[in-house]
C-alpha positions as CSV (number, residue, x, y, z in Angstrom):
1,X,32.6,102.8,-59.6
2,X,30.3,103.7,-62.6
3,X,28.5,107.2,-62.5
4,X,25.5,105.8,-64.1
5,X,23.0,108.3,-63.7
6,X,26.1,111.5,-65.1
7,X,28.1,109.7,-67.4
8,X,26.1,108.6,-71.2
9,X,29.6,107.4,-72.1
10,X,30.3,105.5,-68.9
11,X,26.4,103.6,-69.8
12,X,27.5,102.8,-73.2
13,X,30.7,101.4,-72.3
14,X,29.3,99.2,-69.5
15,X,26.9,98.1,-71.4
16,X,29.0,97.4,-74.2
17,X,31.0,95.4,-71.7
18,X,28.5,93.6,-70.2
19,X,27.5,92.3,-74.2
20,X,31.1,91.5,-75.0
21,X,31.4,89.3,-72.0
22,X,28.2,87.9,-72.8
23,X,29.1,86.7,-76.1
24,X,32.4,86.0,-75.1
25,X,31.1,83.2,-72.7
26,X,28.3,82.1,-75.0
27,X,31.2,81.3,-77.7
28,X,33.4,79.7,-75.1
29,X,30.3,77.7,-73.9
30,X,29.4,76.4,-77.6
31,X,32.9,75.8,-78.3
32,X,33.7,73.3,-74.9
33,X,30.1,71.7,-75.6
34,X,30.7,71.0,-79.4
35,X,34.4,70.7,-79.7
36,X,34.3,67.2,-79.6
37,X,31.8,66.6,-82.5
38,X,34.1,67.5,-84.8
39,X,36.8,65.5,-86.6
40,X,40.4,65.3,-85.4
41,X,42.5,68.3,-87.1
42,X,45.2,70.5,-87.0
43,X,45.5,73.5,-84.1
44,X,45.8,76.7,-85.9
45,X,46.0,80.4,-84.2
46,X,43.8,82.1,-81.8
47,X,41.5,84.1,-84.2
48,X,43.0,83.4,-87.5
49,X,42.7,79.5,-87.5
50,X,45.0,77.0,-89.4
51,X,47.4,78.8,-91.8
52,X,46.9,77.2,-95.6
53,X,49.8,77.7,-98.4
54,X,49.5,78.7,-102.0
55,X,48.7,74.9,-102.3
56,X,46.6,73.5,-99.7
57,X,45.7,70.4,-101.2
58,X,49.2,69.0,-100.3
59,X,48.6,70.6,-97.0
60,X,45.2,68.3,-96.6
61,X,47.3,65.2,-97.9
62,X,50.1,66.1,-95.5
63,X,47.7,66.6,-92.8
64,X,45.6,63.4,-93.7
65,X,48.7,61.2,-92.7
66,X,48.4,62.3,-88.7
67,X,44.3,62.9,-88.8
68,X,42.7,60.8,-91.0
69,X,40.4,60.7,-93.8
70,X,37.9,63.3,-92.6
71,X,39.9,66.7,-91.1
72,X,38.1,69.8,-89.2
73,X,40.1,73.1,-89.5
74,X,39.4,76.8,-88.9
75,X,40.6,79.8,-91.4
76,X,39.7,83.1,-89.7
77,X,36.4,81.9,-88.4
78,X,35.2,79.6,-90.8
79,X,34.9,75.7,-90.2
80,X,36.0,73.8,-93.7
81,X,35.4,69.8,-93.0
82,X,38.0,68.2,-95.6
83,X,37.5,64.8,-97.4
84,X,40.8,63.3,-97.3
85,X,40.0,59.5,-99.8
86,X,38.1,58.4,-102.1
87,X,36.0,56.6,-99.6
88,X,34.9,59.3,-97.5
89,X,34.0,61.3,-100.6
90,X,31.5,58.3,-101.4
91,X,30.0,57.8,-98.4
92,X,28.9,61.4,-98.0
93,X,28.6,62.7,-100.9
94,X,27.3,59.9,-102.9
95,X,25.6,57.5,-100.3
96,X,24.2,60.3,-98.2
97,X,24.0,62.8,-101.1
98,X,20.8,64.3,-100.6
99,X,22.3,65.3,-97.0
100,X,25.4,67.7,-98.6
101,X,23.8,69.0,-102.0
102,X,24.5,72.4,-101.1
103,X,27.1,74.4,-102.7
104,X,29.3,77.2,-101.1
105,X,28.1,80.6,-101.0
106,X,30.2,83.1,-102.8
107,X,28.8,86.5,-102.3
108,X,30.1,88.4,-105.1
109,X,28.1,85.5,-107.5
110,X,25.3,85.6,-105.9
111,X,25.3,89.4,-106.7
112,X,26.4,88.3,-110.5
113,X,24.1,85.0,-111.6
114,X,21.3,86.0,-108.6
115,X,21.2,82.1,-108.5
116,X,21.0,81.4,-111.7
117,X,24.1,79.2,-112.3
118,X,23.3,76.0,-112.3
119,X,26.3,74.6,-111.1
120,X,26.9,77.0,-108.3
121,X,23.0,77.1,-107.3
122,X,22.1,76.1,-104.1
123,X,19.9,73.3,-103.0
124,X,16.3,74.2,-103.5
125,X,13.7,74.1,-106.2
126,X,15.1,75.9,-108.8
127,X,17.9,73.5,-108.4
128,X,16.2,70.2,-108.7
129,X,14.0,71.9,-111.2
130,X,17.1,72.8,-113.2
131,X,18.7,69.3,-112.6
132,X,15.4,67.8,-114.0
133,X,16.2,69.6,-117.1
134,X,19.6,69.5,-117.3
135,X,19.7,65.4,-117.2
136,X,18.3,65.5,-120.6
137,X,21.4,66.8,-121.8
138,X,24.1,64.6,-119.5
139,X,22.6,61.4,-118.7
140,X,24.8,58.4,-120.4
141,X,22.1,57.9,-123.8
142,X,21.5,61.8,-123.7
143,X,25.3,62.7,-124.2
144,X,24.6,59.9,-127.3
145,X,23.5,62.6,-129.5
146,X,26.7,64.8,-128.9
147,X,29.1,62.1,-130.3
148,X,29.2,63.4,-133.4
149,X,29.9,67.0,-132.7
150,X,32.6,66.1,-130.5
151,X,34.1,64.1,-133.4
152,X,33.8,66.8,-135.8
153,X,35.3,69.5,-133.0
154,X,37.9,66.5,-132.7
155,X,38.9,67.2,-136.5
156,X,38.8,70.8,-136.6
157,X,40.9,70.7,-133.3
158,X,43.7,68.6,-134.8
159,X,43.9,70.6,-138.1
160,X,43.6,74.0,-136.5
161,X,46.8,72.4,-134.2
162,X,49.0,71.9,-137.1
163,X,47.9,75.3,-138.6
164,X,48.1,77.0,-135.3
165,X,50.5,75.6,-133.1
166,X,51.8,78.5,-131.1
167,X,48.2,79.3,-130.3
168,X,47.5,75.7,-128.9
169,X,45.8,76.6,-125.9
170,X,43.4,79.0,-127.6
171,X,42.7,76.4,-130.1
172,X,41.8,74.0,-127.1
173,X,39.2,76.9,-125.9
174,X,37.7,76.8,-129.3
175,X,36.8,73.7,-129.3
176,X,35.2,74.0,-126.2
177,X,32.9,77.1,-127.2
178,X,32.4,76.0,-130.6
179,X,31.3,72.1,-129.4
180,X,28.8,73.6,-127.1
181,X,27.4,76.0,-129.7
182,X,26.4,73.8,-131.5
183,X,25.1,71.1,-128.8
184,X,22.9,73.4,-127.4
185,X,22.1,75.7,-129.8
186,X,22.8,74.0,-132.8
187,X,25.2,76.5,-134.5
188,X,27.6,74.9,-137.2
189,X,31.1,74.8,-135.9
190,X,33.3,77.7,-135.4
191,X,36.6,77.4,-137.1
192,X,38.7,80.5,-135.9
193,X,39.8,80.8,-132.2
194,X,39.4,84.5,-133.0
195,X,35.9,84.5,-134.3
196,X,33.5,87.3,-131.9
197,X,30.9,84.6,-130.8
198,X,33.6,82.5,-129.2
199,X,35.9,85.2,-127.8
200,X,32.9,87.0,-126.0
201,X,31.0,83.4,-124.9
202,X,35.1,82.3,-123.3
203,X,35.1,85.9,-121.9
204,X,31.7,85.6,-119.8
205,X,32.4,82.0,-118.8
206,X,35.9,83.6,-117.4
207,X,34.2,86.2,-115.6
208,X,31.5,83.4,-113.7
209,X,34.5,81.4,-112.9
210,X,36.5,84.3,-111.6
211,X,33.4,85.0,-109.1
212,X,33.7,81.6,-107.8
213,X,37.3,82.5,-106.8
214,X,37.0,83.1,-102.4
215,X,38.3,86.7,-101.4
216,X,37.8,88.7,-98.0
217,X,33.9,89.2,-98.3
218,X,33.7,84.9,-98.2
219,X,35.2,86.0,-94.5
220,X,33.4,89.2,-93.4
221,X,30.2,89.1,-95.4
222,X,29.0,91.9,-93.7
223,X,30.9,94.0,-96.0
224,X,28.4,93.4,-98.6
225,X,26.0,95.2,-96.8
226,X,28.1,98.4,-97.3
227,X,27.3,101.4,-99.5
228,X,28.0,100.6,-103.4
229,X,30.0,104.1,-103.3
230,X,33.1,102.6,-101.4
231,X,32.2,98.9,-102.9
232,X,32.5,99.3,-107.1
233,X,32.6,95.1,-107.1
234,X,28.4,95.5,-105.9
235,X,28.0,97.8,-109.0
236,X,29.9,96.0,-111.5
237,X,28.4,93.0,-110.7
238,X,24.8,93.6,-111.2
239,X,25.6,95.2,-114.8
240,X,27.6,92.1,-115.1
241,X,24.5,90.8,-114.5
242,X,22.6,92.5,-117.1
243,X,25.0,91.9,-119.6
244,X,25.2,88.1,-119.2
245,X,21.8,88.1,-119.4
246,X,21.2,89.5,-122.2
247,X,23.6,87.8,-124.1
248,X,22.3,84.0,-122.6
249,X,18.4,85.6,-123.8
250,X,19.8,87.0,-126.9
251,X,21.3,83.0,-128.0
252,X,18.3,81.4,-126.8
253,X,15.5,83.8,-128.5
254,X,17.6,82.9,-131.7
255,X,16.6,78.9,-131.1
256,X,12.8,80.1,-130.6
257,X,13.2,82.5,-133.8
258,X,14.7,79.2,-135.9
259,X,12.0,76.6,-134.9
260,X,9.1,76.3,-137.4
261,X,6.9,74.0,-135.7
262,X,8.2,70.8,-137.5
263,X,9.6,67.9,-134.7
264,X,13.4,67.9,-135.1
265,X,14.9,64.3,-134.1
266,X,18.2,65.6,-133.0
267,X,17.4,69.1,-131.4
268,X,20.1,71.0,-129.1
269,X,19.6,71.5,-125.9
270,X,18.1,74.8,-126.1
271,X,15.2,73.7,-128.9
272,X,14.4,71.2,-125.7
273,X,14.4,74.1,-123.3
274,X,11.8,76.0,-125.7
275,X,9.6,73.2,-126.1
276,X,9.9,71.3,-122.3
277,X,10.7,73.9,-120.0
278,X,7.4,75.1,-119.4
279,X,6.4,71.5,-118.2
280,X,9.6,71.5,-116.2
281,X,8.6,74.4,-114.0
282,X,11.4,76.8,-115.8
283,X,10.6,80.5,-117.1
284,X,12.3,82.2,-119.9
285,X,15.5,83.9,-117.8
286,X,16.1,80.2,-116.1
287,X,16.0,78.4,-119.7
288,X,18.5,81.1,-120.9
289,X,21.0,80.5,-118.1
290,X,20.7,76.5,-118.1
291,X,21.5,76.5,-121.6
292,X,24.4,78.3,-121.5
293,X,26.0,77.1,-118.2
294,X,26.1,73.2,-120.1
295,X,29.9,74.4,-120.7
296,X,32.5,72.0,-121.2
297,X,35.8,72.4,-118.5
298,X,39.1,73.0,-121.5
299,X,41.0,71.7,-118.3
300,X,41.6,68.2,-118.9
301,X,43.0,68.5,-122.3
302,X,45.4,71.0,-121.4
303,X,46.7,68.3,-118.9
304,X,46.4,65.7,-121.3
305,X,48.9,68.1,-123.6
306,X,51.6,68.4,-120.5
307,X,51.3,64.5,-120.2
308,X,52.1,63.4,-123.5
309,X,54.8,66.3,-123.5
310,X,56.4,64.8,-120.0
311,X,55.8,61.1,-120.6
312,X,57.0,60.4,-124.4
313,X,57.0,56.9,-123.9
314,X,53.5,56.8,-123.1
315,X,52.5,58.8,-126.0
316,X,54.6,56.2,-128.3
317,X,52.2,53.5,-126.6
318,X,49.0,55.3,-127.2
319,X,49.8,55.8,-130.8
320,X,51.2,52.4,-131.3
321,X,47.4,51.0,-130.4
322,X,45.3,53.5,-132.5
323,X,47.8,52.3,-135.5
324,X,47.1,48.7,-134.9
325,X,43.6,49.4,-133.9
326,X,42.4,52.1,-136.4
327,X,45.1,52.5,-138.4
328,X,46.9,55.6,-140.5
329,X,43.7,55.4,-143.6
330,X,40.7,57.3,-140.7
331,X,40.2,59.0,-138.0
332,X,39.2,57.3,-134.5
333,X,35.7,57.2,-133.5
334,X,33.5,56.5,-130.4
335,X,32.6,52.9,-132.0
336,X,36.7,52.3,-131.6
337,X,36.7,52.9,-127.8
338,X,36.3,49.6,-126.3
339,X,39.1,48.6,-128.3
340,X,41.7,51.0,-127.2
341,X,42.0,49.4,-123.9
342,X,45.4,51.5,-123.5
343,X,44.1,55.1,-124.4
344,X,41.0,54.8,-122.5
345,X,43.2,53.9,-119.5
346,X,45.4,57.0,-120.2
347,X,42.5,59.2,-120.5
348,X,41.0,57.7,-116.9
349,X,44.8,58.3,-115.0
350,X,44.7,61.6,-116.6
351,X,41.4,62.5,-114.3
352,X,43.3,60.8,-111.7
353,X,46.8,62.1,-112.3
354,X,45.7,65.7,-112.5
355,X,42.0,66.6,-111.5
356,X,39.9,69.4,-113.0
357,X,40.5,70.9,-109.5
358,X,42.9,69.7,-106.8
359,X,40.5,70.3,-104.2
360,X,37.1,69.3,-105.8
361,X,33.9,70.8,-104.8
362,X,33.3,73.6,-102.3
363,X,29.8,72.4,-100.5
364,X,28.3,75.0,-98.4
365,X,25.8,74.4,-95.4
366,X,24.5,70.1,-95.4
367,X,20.8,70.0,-96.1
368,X,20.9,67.8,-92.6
369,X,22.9,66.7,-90.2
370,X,24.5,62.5,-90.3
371,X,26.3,60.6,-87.6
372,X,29.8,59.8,-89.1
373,X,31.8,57.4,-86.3
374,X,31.7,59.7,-83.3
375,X,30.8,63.2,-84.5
376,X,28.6,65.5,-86.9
């Protein structure tokens, strides 16, 4: 028996006890009471949950097969619902939308962007605030304006190909920077992969993707909350802040430098920022990050490369219609795409065939709680 009233170690470990049991029967209480609101999924290991390989979305299709289109694992304490087909994807993230808008919090970006990513923000004012404004730029007449960078970028693209062919995929990144350049701040086109301005506006976008990318801390978040002396990522971070900053400000001060007061008819999305933002709810530091998160994924048109390389045939047929269609005298435009039934086909099963990303969109916490067949 306990010496209570002797022993300060023999009262800390009691009472120590006495809260791990505690917890330990609240846990096993919510688990028995809400186990059966989940979906179906596969059992993984006491603790560290269902074990994922170096490519889970063929574990998810795999597992799909026994469980169905909506799955319910565990990874080392965290619950990941998976969307298994099309239709489930549309009936909860499309139908009931407004219920699953959040995104998935990664701690080391939140520490890097402090929210101000657009497309990794979480669901809240800033966000529809943001949205307001950025549908200017992507709604189907807004993107309108844009066809005729994208065709020039299109040119340079294919030139800079058959000048540059070892350094393809650079070329492909290019085109990316340079398009949005000039859509949104309305910079002429950048012809040289290696050119400053693209290489350091690639190199920022890398290093916002590569804090996207889940590690340990996504697992034990409380390791954030350690000293920046033994955690250099905390540090680096918030320069990294800093410095993205003040390159996004530095790009969009030169719009407000440029403008003279006369109305422009075809004005980037930046020049729209300067002039609407206020109305739209957004201060300077929020127009400077929208602006420059409108970047354009490089991703499908490597995959269209590896395509044409692995289906020839295919790449014969596409060609055979633009020479019939177009012809060998011009170059393809928008105005051409309804009749290049073939390509436009190709270009769809491409999206299909080999998605941005396998697994789609990471959502975080749902805004509220549906009713899907029998469970939450």
């Amino acid at each position: 028996m306990f010496d209570l009233d002797r022993s300060p170690t023999s009262i800390f470990g009691f009472v120590a006890l006495a809260c791990l049991l505690a917890v330990s029967a609240k846990s096993a209480f919510g688990l028995l009471r809400t186990k059966n609101r989940y979906p179906p999924g596969p059992k993984g290991l006491p603790f560290f949950g269902t074990r994922l390989s170096s490519t889970p979305w063929k574990d998810f299709e795999e597992w799909g097969k026994e469980y169905g289109d909506i799955m319910y694992i565990e990874s080392l304490g965290k619950g990941i619902l998976v969307l298994n087909s099309h239709a489930a994807a549309v009936d909860l993230l499309d139908r009931r939308g407004g219920n699953y808008s959040n995104r998935q919090i990664f701690v080391v970006n939140e520490y890097l962007t402090r929210g101000l990513s657009f497309g990794l923000a979480n669901y809240g004012d800033m966000w529809r605030r943001m949205r307001r404004a950025g549908h200017e730029c992507l709604s189907k007449t807004g993107v309108t304006r844009y066809y005729q960078i994208q065709q020039r970028e299109a040119l340079i693209l294919t030139d800079n190909l058959l000048r540059h062919s070892k350094e393809w995929d650079q070329e492909v990144y290019r085109t990316a920077a340079s398009g949005l350049l000039s859509a949104v701040y309305d910079m002429p086109p950048t012809q040289s992969a290696s050119d400053p301005l693209i290489a350091k506006f690639n190199h920022f976008h890398e290093i916002l993707i590569n804090a996207v990318s889940p590690g340990l801390i996504e697992y034990f978040p409380w390791v954030q909350y350690l000293p920046a002396q033994i955690m250099p990522w905390k540090k680096n971070a918030q320069s990294g802040f800093v410095e993205l900053s003040t390159f996004f400000m530095n790009l969009f001060r030169g719009v407000q430098t440029q403008m003279d007061g006369s109305i422009n008819e075809n004005p980037g999305f930046a020049e729209y920022l300067v002039r609407e933002g206020g109305q739209l709810g957004l201060d300077e530091i929020e127009c400077a990050w929208l602006a420059a998160n409108m970047y354009v994924s490089t991703e499908a048109i490597l995959w269209f490369f590896l395509a044409m390389i692995a289906y020839p045939a295919k790449q014969r047929k596409c060609q055979e219609e633009l020479d019939s269609i177009v012809g060998r005298s011009r170059m393809p435009t928008f105005e051409d795409r309804e009749n290049l039934p073939y390509l436009k086909a190709t270009v769809r099963e491409l999206l299909r065939w080999r998605a941005i990303s396998p697994l789609g969109t990471k959502l975080g916490q749902c805004v509220r709680l549906s009713l899907t067949t029998s469970y939450y």
